[in-house]
Structure formats: structure tokens, C-alpha cells
NUDRENBA-728609 format. One record per residue (C-alpha): residue number from 1; residue in one letter; x, y, z. Coordinates in steps of 0.2 Angstrom, whole numbers, plus 2048, in hexadecimal, padded with zeros to 3 digits. Layout:
N
{rec NUM, 'a', {X, Y, Z}} ...
***
This chain:
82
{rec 1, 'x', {AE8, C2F, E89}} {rec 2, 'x', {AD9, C2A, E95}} {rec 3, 'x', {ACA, C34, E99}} {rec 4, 'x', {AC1, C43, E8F}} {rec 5, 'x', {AD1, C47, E86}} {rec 6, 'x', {AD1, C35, E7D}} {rec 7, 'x', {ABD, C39, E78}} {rec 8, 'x', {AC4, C47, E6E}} {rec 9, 'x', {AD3, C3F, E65}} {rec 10, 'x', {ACE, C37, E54}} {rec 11, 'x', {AD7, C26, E54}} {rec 12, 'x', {AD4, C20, E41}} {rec 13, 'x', {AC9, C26, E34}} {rec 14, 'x', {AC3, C1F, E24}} {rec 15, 'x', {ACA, C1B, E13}} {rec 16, 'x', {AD2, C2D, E0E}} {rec 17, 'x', {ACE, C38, E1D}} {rec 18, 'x', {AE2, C39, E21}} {rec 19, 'x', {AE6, C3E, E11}} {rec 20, 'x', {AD6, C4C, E10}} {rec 21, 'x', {ADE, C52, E20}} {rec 22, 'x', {AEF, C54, E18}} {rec 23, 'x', {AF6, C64, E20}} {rec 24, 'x', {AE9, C69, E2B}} {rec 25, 'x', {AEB, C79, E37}} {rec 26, 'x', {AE1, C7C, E45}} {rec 27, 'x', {ADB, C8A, E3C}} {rec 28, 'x', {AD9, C92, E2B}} {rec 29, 'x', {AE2, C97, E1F}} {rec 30, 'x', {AED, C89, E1D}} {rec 31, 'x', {AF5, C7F, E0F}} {rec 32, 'x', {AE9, C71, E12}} {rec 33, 'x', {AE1, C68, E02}} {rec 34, 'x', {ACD, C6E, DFE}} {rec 35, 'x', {ABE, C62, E07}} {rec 36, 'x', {ABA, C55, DFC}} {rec 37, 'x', {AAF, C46, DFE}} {rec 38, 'x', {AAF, C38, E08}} {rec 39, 'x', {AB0, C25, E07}} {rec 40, 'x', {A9D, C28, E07}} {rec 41, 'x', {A9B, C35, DFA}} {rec 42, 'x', {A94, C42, E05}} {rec 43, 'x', {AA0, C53, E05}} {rec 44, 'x', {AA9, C52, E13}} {rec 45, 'x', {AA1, C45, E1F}} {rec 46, 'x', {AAD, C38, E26}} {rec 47, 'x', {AAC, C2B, E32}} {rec 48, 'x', {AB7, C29, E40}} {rec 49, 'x', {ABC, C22, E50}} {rec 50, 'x', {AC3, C29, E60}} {rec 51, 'x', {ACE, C24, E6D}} {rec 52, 'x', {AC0, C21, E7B}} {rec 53, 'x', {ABB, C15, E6D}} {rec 54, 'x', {AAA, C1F, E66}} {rec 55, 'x', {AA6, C22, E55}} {rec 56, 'x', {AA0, C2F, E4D}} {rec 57, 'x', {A9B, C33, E3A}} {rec 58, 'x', {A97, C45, E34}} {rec 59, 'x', {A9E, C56, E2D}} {rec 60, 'x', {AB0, C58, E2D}} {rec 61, 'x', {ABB, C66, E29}} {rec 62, 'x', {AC9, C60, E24}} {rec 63, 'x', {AD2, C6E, E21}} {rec 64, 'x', {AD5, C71, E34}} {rec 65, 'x', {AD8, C64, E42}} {rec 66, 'x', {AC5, C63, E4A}} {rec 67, 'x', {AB6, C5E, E48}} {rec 68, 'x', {AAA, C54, E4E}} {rec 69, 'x', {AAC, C57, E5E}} {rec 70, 'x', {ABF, C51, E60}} {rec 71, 'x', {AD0, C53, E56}} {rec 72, 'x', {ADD, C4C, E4C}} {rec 73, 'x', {AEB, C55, E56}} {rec 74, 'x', {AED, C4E, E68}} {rec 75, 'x', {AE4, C59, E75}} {rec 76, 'x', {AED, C66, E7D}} {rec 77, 'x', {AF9, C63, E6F}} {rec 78, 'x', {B04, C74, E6C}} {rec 79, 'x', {B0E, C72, E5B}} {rec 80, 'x', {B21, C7B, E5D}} {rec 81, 'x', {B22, C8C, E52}} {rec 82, 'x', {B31, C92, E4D}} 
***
């Protein structure tokens, strides 16, 4: 992944980010766990890196796949239905 796709994709995020992400959708409603707070005690803010290498901190959603500004899916990313 190289280019504007790779300043979307989130590479790694902090301590608990993953598991607050747990079944997210790209859009609500879904089965994913309520926001919670972060490593950093504020509700919903996380920390996180992409794959162009920039960080981010800020207001995350975590009950779907975006937010700030890139994605935990990989762009263009179309998951199978049956």
C-alpha cells in the first residue's frame, strides 16, 4: 500500500483501541461494544499511526471502521456477503 491509500489505513493504535473496535461495521447498527475511554481517559480519543507513517490523536468512533481521517479496514476494501 503506497500513496494517499496508505495515509488512510491505521497501522497500530494504542493500548485497547483494537479490542474497543471489536466488531466494528462501516456503519451503524452493528454488534460492536459501546465507546469507552481511552488509554488517556478521555471518551473516545485514541492515538494512532498510519501507514504513510503519521499520527494522529482525536475522537474516534469505534463502533465503525473510520475516523480521523483514515480506516481500520484496508481502502477500497469490499468485505464478501453471503
Amino acid at each position: 500500500m503506497v500513496g494517499g491509500e496508505a495515509s488512510q489505513f491505521i497501522l497500530w493504535g494504542e493500548q485497547a483501541f483494537y479490542t474497543a473496535a471489536y466488531r466494528a461495521t462501516p456503519t451503524l447498527p452493528n454488534m460492536a461494544l459501546p465507546q469507552r475511554e481511552g488509554w488517556h481517559r478521555h471518551f473516545s480519543y485514541w492515538s494512532m499511526s498510519f501507514a504513510d507513517t503519521h499520527v494522529a490523536h482525536g475522537y474516534f468512533d469505534t463502533r465503525t471502521i473510520y475516523g480521523l481521517g483514515g480506516t481500520l479496514w484496508q481502502p477500497g476494501f469490499v468485505p464478501i456477503t453471503q
